[in-house]
Biopython code that builds the backbone (N, CA, C, O; Angstrom):
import numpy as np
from Bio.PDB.StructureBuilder import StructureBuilder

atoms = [
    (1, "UNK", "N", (-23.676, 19.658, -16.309)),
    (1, "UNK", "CA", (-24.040, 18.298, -15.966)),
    (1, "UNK", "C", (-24.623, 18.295, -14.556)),
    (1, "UNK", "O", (-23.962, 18.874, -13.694)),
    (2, "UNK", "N", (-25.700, 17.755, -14.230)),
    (2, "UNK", "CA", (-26.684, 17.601, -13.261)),
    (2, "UNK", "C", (-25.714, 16.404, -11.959)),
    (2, "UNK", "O", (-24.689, 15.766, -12.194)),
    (3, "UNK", "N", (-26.455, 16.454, -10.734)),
    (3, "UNK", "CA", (-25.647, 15.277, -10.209)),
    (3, "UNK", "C", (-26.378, 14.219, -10.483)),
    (3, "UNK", "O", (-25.768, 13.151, -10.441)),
    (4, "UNK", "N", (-27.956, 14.165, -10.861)),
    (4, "UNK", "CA", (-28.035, 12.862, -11.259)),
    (4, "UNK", "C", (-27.602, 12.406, -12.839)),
    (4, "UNK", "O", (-27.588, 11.218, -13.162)),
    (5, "UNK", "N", (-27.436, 12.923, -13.286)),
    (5, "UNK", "CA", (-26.557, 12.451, -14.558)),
    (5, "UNK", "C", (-25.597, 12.081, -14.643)),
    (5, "UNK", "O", (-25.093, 11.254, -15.403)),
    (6, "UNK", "N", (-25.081, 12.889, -13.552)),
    (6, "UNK", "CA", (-23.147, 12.376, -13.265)),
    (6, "UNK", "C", (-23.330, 10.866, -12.508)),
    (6, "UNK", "O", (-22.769, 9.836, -12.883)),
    (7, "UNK", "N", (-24.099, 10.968, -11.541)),
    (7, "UNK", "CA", (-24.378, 9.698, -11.071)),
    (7, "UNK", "C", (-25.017, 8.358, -11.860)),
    (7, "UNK", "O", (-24.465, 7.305, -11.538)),
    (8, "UNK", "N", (-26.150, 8.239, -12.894)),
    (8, "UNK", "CA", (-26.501, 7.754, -13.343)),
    (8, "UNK", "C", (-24.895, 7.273, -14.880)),
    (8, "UNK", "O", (-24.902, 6.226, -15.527)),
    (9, "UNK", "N", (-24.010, 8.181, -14.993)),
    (9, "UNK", "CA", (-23.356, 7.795, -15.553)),
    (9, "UNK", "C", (-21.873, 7.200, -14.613)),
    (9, "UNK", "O", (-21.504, 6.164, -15.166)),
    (10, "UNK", "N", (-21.365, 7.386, -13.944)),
    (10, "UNK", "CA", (-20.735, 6.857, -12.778)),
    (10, "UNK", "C", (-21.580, 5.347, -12.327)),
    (10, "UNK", "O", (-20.802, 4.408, -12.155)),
    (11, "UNK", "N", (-22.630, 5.119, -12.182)),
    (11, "UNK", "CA", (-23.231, 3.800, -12.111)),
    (11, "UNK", "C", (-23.167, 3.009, -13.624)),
    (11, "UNK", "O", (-23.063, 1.799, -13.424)),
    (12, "UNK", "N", (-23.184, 3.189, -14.414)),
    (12, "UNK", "CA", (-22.510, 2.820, -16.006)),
    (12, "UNK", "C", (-21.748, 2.750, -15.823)),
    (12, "UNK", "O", (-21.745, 1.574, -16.187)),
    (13, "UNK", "N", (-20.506, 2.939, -15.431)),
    (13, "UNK", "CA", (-18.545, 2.830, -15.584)),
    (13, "UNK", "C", (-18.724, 1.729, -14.809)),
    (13, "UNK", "O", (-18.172, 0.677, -15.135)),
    (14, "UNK", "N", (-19.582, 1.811, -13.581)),
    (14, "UNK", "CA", (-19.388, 0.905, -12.926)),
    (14, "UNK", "C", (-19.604, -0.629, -13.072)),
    (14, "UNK", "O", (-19.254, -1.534, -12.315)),
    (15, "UNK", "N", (-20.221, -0.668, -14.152)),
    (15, "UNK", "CA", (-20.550, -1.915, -14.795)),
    (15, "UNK", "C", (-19.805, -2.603, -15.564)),
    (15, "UNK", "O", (-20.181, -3.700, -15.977)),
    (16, "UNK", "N", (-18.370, -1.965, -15.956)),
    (16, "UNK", "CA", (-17.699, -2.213, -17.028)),
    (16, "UNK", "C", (-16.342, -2.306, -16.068)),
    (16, "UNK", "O", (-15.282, -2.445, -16.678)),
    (17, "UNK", "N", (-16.306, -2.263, -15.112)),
    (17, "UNK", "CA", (-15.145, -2.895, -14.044)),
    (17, "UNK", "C", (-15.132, -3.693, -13.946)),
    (17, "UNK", "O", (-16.170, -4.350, -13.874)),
    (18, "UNK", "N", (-13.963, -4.203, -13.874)),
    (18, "UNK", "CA", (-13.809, -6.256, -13.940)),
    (18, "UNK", "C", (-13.150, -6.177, -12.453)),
    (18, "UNK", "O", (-12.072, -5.699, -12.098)),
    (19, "UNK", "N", (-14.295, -6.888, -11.627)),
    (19, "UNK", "CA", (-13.769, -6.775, -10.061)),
    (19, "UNK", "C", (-13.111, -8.219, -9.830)),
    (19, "UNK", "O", (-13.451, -9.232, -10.441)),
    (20, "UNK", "N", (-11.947, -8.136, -8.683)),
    (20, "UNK", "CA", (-11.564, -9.367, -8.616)),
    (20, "UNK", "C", (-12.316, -9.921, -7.657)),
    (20, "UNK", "O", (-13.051, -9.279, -6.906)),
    (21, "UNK", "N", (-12.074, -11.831, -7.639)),
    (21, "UNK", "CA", (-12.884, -12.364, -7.311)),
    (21, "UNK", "C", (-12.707, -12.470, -5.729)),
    (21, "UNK", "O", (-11.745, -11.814, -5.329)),
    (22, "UNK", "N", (-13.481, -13.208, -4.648)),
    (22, "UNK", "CA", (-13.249, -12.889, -3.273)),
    (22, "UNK", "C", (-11.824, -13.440, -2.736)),
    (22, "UNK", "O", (-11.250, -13.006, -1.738)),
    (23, "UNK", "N", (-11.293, -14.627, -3.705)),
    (23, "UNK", "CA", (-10.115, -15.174, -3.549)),
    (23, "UNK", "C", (-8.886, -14.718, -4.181)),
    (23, "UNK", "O", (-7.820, -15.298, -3.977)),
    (24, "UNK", "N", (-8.966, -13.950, -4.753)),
    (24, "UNK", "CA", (-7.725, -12.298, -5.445)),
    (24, "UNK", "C", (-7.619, -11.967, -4.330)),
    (24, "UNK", "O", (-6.737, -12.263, -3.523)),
    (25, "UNK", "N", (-8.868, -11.076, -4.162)),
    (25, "UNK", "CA", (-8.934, -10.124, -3.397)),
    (25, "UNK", "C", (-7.922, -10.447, -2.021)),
    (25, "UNK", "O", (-7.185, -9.660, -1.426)),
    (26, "UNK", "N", (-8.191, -11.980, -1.742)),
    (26, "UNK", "CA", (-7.500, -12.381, -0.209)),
    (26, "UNK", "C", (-6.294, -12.013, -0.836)),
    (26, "UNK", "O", (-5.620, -10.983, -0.846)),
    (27, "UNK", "N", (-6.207, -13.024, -1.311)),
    (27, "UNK", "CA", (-4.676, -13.393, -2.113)),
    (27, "UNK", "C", (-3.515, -11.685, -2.439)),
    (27, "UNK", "O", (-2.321, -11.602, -2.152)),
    (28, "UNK", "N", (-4.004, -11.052, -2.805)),
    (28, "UNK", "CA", (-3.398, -9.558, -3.512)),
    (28, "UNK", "C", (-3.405, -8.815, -2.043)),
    (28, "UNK", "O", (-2.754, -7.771, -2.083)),
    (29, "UNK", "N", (-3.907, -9.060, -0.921)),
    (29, "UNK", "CA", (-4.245, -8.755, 0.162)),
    (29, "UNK", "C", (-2.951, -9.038, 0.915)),
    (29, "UNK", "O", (-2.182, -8.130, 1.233)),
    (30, "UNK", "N", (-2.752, -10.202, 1.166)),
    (30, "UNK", "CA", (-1.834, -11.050, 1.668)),
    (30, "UNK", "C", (-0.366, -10.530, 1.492)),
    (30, "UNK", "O", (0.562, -10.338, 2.278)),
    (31, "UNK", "N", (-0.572, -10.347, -0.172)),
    (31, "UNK", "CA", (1.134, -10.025, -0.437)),
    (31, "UNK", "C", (0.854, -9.058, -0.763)),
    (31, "UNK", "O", (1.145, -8.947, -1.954)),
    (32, "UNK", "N", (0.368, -8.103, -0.338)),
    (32, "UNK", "CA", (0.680, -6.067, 0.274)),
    (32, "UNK", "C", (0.782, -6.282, 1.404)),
    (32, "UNK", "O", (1.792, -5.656, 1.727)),
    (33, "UNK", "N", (0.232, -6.979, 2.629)),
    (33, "UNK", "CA", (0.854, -7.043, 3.726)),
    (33, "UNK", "C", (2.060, -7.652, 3.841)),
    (33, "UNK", "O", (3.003, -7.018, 4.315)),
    (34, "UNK", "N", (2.204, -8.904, 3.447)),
    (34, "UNK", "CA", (3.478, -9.358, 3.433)),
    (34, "UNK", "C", (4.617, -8.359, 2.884)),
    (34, "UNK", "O", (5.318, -7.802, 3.729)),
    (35, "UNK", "N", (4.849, -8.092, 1.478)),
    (35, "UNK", "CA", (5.526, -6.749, 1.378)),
    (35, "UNK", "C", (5.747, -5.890, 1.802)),
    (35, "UNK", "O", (6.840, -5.373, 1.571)),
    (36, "UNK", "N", (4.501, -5.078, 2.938)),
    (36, "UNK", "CA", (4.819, -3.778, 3.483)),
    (36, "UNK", "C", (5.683, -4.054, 4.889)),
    (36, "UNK", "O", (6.470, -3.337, 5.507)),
    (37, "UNK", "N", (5.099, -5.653, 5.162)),
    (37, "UNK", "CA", (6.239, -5.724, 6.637)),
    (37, "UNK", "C", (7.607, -6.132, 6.209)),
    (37, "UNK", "O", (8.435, -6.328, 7.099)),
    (38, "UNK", "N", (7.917, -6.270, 5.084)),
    (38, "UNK", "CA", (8.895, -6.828, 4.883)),
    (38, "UNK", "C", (9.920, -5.206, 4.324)),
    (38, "UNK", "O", (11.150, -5.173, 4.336)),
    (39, "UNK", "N", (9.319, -4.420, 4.032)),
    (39, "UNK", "CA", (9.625, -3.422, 3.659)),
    (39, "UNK", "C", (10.048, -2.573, 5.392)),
    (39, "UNK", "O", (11.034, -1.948, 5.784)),
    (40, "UNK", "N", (8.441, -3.058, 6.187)),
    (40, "UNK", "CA", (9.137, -2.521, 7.158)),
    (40, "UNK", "C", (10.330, -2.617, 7.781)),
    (40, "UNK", "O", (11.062, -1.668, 8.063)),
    (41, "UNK", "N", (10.606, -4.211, 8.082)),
    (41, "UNK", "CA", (11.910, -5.031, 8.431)),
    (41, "UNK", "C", (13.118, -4.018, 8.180)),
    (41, "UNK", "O", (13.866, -3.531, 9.027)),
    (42, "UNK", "N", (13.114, -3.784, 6.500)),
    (42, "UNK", "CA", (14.387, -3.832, 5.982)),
    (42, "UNK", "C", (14.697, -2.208, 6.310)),
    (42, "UNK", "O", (15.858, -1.812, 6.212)),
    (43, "UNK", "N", (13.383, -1.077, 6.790)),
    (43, "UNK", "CA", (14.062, -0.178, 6.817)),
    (43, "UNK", "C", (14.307, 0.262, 8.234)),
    (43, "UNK", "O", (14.922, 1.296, 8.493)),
    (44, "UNK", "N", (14.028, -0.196, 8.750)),
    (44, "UNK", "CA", (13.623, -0.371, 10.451)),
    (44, "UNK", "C", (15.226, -0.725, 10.838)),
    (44, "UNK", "O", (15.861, -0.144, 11.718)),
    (45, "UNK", "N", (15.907, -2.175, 9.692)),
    (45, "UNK", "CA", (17.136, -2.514, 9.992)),
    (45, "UNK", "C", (18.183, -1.467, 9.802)),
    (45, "UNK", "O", (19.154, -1.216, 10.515)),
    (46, "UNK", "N", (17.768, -0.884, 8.648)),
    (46, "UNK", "CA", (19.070, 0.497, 7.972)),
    (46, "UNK", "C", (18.734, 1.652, 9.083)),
    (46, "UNK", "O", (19.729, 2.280, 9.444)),
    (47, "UNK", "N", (17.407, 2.058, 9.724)),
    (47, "UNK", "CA", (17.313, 3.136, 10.470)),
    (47, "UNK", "C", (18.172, 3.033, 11.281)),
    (47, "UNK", "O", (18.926, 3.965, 11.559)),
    (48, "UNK", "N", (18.242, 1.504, 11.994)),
    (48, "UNK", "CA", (19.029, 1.322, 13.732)),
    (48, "UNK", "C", (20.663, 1.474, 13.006)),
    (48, "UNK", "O", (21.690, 2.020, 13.409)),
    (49, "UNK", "N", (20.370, 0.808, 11.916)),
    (49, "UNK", "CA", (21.832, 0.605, 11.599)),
    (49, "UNK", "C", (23.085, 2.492, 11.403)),
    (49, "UNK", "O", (24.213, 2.769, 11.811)),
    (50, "UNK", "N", (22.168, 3.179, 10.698)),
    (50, "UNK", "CA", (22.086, 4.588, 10.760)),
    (50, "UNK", "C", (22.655, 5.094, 12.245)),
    (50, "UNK", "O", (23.716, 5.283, 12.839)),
    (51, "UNK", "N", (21.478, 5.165, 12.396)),
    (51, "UNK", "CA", (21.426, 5.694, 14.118)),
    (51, "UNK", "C", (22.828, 5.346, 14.422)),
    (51, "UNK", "O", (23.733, 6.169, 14.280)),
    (52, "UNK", "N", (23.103, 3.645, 15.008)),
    (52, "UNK", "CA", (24.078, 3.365, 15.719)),
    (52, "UNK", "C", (25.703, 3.978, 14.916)),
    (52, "UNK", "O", (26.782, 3.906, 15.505)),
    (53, "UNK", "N", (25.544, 4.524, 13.574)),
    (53, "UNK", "CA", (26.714, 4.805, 13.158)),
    (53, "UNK", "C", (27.001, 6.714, 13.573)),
    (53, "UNK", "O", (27.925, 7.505, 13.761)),
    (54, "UNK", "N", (25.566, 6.666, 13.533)),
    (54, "UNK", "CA", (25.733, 8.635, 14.109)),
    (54, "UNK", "C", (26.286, 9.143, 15.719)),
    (54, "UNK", "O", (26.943, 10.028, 16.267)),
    (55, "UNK", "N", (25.401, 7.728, 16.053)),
    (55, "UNK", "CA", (26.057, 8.216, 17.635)),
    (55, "UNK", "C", (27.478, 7.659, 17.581)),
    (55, "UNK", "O", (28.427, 8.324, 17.996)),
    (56, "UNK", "N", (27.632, 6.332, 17.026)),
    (56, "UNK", "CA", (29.480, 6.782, 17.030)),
    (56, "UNK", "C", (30.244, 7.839, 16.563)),
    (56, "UNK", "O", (30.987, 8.456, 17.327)),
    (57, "UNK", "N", (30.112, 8.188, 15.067)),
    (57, "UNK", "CA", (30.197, 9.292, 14.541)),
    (57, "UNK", "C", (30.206, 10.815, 15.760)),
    (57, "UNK", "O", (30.829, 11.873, 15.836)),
    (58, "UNK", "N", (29.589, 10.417, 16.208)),
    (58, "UNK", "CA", (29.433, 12.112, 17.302)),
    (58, "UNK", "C", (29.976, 11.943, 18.265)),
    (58, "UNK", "O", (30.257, 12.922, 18.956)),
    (59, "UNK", "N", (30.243, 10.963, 18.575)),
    (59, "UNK", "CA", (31.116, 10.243, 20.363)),
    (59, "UNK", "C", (32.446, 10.314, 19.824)),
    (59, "UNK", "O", (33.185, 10.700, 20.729)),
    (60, "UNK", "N", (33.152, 10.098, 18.655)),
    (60, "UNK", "CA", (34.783, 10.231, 18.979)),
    (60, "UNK", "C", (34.844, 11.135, 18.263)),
    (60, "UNK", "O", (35.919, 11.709, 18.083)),
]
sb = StructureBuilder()
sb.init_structure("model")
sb.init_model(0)
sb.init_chain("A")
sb.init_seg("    ")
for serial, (resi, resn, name, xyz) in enumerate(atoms, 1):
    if name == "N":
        sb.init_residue(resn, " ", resi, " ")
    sb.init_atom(name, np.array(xyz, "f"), 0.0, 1.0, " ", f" {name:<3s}", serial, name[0])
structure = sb.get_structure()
């Protein structure tokens, strides 16, 4: 297979993608950020929470 064949067929697939619209796009946007900070939050809380139990753990 040639690269313009591969390409000329790769521009075909591409036609048959159902893209979302500019207001998905925000929207699906929004809540992966929202999720990933919220993800951050929660592990950010267990890390300190961790931590502060090791250094007790090692102090007595």
């Amino acid at each position: 297979m040639s690269l313009v064949e591969y390409l000329r067929d790769t521009k075909a697939e591409m036609r048959h993608v159902s893209w979302p619209t500019q207001r998905q796009a925000i929207v699906f946007t929004g809540l992966i950020v929202a999720f990933s900070l919220v993800v951050a939050v929660i592990l950010g809380f267990a890390d300190f929470i961790f931590s502060r139990g090791l250094d007790w753990f090692i102090s007595n």
